[in-house]
C-alpha positions in Angstrom: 141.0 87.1 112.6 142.9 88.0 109.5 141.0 89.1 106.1 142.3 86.0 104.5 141.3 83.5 107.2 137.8 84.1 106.0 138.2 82.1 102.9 138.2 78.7 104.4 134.6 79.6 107.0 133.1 81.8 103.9 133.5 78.3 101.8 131.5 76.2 104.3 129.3 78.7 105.1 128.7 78.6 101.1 128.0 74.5 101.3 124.9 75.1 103.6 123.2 77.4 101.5 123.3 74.4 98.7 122.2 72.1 101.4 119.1 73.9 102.4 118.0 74.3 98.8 118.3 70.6 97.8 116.1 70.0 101.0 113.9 72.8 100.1 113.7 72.2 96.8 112.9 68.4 96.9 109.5 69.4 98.4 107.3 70.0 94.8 108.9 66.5 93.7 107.3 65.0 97.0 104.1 66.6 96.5 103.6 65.5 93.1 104.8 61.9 95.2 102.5 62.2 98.0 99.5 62.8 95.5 100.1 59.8 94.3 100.9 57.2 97.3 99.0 59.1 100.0 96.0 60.0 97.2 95.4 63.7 97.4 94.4 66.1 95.7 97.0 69.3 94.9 95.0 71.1 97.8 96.0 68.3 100.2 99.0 67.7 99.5 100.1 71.2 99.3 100.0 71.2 103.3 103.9 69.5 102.7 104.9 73.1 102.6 103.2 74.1 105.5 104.4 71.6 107.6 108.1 72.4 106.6 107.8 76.3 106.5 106.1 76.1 109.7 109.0 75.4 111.8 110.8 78.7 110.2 108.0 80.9 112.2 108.1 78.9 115.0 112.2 78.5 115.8 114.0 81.6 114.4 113.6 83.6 117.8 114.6 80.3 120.3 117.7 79.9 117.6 118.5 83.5 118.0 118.6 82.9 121.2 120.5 80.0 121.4 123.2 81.8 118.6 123.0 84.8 121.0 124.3 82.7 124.3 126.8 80.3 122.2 128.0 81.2 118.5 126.6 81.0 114.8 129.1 77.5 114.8 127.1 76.0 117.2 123.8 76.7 115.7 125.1 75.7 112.4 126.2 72.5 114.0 123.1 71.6 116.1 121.3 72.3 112.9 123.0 70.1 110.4 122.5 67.1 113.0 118.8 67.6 113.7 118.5 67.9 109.8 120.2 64.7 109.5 118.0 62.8 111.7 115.3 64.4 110.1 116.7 63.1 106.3 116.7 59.2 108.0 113.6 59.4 110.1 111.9 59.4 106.2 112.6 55.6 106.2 110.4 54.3 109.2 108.0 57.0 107.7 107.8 55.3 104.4 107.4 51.9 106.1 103.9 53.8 107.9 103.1 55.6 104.8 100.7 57.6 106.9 100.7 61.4 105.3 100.9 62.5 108.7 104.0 61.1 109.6 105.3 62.4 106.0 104.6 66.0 107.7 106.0 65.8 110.6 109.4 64.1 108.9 109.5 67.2 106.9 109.1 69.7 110.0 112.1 67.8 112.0 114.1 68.5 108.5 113.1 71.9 108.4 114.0 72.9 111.7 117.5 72.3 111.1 117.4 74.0 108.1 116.5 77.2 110.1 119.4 76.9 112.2 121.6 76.6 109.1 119.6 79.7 107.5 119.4 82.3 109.9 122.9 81.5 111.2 124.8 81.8 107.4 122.5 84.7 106.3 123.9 86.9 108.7 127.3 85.5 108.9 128.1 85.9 105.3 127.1 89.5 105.7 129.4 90.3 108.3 132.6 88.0 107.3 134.3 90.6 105.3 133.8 94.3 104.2 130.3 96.1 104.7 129.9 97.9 101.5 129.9 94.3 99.6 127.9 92.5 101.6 124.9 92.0 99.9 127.2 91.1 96.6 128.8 88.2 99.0 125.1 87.4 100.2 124.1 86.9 96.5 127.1 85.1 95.5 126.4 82.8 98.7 122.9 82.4 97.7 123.8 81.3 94.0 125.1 77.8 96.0 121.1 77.8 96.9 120.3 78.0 93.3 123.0 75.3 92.2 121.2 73.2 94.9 117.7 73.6 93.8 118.9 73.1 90.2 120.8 69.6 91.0 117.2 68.8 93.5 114.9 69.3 90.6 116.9 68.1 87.1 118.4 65.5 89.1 117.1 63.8 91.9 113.6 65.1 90.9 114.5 62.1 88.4 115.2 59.7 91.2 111.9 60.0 93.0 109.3 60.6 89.8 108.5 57.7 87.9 106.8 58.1 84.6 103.8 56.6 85.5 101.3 58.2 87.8 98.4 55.7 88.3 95.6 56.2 90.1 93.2 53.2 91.2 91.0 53.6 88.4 93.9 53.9 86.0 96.1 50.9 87.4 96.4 48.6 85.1 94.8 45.5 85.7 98.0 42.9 84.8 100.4 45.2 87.4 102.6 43.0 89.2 101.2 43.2 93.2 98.3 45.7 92.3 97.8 49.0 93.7 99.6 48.0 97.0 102.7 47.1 95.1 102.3 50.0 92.8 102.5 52.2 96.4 105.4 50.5 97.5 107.6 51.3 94.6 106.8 54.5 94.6 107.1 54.6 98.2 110.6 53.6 98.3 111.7 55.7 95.5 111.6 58.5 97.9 114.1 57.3 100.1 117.6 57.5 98.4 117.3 61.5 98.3 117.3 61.8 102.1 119.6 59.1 102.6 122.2 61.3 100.6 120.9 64.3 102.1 121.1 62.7 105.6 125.1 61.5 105.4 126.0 64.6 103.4 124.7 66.4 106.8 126.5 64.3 108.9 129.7 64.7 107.3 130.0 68.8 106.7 128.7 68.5 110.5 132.1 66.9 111.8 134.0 69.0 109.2 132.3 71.9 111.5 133.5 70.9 114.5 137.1 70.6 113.8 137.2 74.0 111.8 137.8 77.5 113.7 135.5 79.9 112.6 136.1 83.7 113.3 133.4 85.0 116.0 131.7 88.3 114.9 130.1 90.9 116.6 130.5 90.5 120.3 130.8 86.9 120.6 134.3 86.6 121.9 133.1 89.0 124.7 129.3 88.1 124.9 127.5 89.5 128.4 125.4 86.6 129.2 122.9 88.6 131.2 122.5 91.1 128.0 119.4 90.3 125.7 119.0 87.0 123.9 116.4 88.3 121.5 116.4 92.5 120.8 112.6 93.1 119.6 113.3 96.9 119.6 114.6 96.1 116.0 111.8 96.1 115.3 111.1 99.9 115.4 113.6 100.3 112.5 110.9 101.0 109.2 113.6 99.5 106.3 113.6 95.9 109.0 110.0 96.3 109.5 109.3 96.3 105.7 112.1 93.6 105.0 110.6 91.1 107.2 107.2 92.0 105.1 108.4 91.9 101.8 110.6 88.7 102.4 106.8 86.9 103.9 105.2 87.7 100.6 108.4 87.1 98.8 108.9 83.4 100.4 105.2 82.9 99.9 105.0 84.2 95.9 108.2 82.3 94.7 106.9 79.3 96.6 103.6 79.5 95.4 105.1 79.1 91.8 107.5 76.7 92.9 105.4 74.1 94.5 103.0 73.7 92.0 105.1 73.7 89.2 105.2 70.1 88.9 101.4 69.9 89.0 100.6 72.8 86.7 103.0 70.3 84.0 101.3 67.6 84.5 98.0 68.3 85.5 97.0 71.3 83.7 99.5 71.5 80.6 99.3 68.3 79.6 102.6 67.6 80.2 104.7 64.0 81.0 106.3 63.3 84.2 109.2 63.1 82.7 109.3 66.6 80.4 108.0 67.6 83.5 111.3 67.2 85.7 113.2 68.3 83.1 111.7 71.6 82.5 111.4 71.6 86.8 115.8 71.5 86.1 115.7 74.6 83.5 113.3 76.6 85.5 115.8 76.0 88.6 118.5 76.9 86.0 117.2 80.3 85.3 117.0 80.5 88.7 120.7 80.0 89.4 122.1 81.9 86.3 120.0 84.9 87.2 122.1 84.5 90.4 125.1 84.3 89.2 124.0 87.5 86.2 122.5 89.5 89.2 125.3 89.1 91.4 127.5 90.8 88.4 125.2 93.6 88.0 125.7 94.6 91.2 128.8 95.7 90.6 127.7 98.4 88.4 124.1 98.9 89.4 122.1 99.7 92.7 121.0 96.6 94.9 117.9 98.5 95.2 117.6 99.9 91.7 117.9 96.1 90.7 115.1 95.3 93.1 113.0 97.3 91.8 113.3 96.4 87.9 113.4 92.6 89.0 110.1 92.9 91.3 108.1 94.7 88.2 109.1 92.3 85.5 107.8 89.9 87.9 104.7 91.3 87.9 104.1 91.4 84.2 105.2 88.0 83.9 102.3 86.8 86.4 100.2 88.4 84.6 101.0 86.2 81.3 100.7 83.3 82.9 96.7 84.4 84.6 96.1 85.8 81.1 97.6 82.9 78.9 98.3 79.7 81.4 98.8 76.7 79.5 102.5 76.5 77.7 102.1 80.5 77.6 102.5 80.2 81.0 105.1 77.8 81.4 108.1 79.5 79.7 106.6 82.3 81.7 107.7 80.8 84.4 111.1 79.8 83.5 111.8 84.0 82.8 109.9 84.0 86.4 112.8 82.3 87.7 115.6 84.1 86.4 114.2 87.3 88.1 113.1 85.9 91.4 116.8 85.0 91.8 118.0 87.8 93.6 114.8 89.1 95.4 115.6 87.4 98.7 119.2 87.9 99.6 119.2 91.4 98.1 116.1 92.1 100.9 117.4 90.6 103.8 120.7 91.8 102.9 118.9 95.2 103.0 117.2 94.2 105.7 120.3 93.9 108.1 122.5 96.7 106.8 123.3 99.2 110.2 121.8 96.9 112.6 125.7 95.7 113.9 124.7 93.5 117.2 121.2 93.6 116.4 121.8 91.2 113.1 121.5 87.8 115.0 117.8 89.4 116.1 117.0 91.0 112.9 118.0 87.4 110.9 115.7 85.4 113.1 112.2 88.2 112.1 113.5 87.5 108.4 113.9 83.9 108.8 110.4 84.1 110.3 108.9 85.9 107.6 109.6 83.0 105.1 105.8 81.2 106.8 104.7 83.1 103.8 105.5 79.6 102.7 103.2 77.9 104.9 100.2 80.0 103.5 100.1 81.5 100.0 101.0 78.8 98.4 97.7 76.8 99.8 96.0 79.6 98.8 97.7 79.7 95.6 96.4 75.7 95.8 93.1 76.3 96.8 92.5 78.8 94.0 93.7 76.4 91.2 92.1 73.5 92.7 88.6 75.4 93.0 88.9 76.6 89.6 90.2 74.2 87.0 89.2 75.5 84.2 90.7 79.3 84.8 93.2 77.4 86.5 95.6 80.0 85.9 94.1 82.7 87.7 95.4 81.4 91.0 98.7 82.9 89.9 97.0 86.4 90.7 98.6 85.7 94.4 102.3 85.6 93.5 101.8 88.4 90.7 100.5 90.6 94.5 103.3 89.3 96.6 105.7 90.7 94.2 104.3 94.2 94.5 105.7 93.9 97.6 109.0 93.5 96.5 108.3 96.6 94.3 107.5 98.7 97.3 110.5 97.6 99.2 112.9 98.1 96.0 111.2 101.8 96.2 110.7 103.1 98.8 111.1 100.3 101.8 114.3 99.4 102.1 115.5 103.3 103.4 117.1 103.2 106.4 115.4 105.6 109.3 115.9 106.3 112.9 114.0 104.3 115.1 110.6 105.2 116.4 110.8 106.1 120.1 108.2 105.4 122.5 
């Protein structure tokens, strides 16, 4: 296929990545939700991310697989259906209102997210020329930070009310009591994945009727070669992307997740101030996309990883030193350099491995459980100490030395270890 015939697929390919993050993004609105109609504490309701992170360790390889016998298309496309039944399935969930059902909601969601992801994260790098693929993978993922800027300044909105009662703190002359107090907050979650849910549906069909150009071997795919190539694993700068991207995933979504919660709860802050400074922290998150992804031009990938990864670091630690509001426009600098950790380390990650990228996604798109872990650590640390709550951001500051390392020294492309 022609250069130019990549404009149209590239385009689409660029809609899922703002998908992903609005349902990605939605989940520290629905914690701060869940505590409230399901009653838990920020420990237990933390456990919303590991149910949805879950299924990207547990269906990367079987979707590699499945990519590897068909084509990224029809991953994409299976992906954005079971996503869409996942987005409806939230309205018999709110009718149980059983925190269970909540979680496993979320995990069907999820899983067709990680079709989406570790189909277009490989795709984008390989639909045009190599030596600007990880600018293309950062323009692509600046779509991601649109999405999780419209999820949390917007729709955020939608779902929060300003009143967070408890039953001690209902008041007494509420309309229906605590059970109708449950119920409005109950159904206030479901116009975001009814949106969600048709939007899906509808870039699905667009999907099928669009001819996408097949890359790397698919047009002459050996069925009886390898689904799933672990020996890409012996390559050091994969080994170390797949590393740095779990304690990546599991540092930005430590801060992420409790964001809403460390407003509220701990800085004193209203619901509704809350939201809106959840919108600029997701803004600084998608201009230092769209900054990052100029840089690029005329600086190193890895020079910027590096810089990005250490001024991370030192930002942590103002926030365990300071917390409070200290530690909340902290955070919003926090954003604006965790923008381009992740594509420019799987982007990294991927560079020489030609058929070996379908394999090499699905490890990365693994790695992101970091999600389902450090951040309920991250939790658990800020729940057992409230009043050093802000020590628990000690986690995040370690998962970005990580990043450091892979910015360094990681990322550098060896021969692979024979056995």
């Amino acid at each position: 296929m022609k250069k130019n015939s990549y404009v149209l697929p590239l385009a689409l390919i660029f809609c899922l990545f703002f998908l992903w993050a609005i349902s990605s993004n939605l989940l520290p609105t629905m914690i701060r939700q869940l505590m409230k109609t399901c009653e838990l504490n920020a420990f237990e309701a933390s456990f919303t991310e590991s149910a949805y992170w879950l299924a990207y360790f547990i269906f990367p390889i079987p979707i590699a697989m499945f990519m590897k016998r068909y084509s990224y298309k029809a991953g994409i496309i299976f992906g954005l259906a079971l996503a869409a039944i996942g987005s409806f399935l939230f309205f018999p969930a709110a009718i149980v209102k059983s925190y269970n059902v909540y979680l496993c909601v979320f995990f069907v969601i999820a899983t067709g997210m990680c079709f989406l992801e570790t189909a277009a994260n490989p795709y984008v790098t390989v639909l045009g020329k190599p030596e600007t693929a990880i600018r293309r993978l950062n323009l692509a993922q600046s779509f991601n930070g649109l999405g999780a800027f419209i999820a949390a300044m917007f729709l955020s909105k939608l779902v929060l009310g300003e009143n967070s009662y408890t039953r001690d703190t209902l008041p007494v002359d509420y309309i229906g009591g605590w059970d109708a107090y449950v119920q409005t907050e109950t159904d206030s979650m479901r116009l975001p994945y009814l949106i969600l849910g048709s939007i899906l549906l509808i870039i699905a069909i667009v999907f099928i009727f669009i001819k996408f150009p097949k890359i790397g071997g698919e047009e002459t795919q050996n069925k009886d070669s390898k689904l799933i190539d672990f020996s890409v694993l012996k390559r050091s700068h994969v080994r170390w992307g797949v590393i740095a991207q779990f304690f990546y995933n599991g540092g930005q979504t430590a801060i992420n997740s409790l964001f809403i919660v460390y407003c509220t709860v701990y800085a004193g802050v209203s619901m509704e101030v809350a939201t809106t400074f959840f919108g600029l922290y997701m803004l600084m998150f998608l201009v230092g996309r769209w900054i990052g992804t100029a840089l690029m031009i005329k600086f190193s990938p890895t020079s910027m990883l590096l810089v990005y990864s250490l001024m991370l670091i030192c930002l942590c630690i103002v926030i365990v030193v300071f917390g409070g509001y200290v530690g909340l426009y902290a955070m919003l600098a926090v954003s604006f350099f965790m923008s381009i950790i992740y594509p420019t380390q799987f982007s990294l990650a991927l560079q020489g491995l030609g058929d070996q990228a379908k394999s090499g996604s699905a490890f990365l798109v693994m790695s992101i459980v970091g999600n389902a872990c450090l951040p309920q650590l991250t939790a658990f640390f800020m729940h057992q100490n409230e009043d050093v709550y802000h020590i628990a951001y000690l986690i995040p500051m370690v998962c970005f030395g990580f990043c450091a390392y892979y910015g360094w020294r990681g990322y550098k492309i060896k021969e692979p270890v024979n056995e």
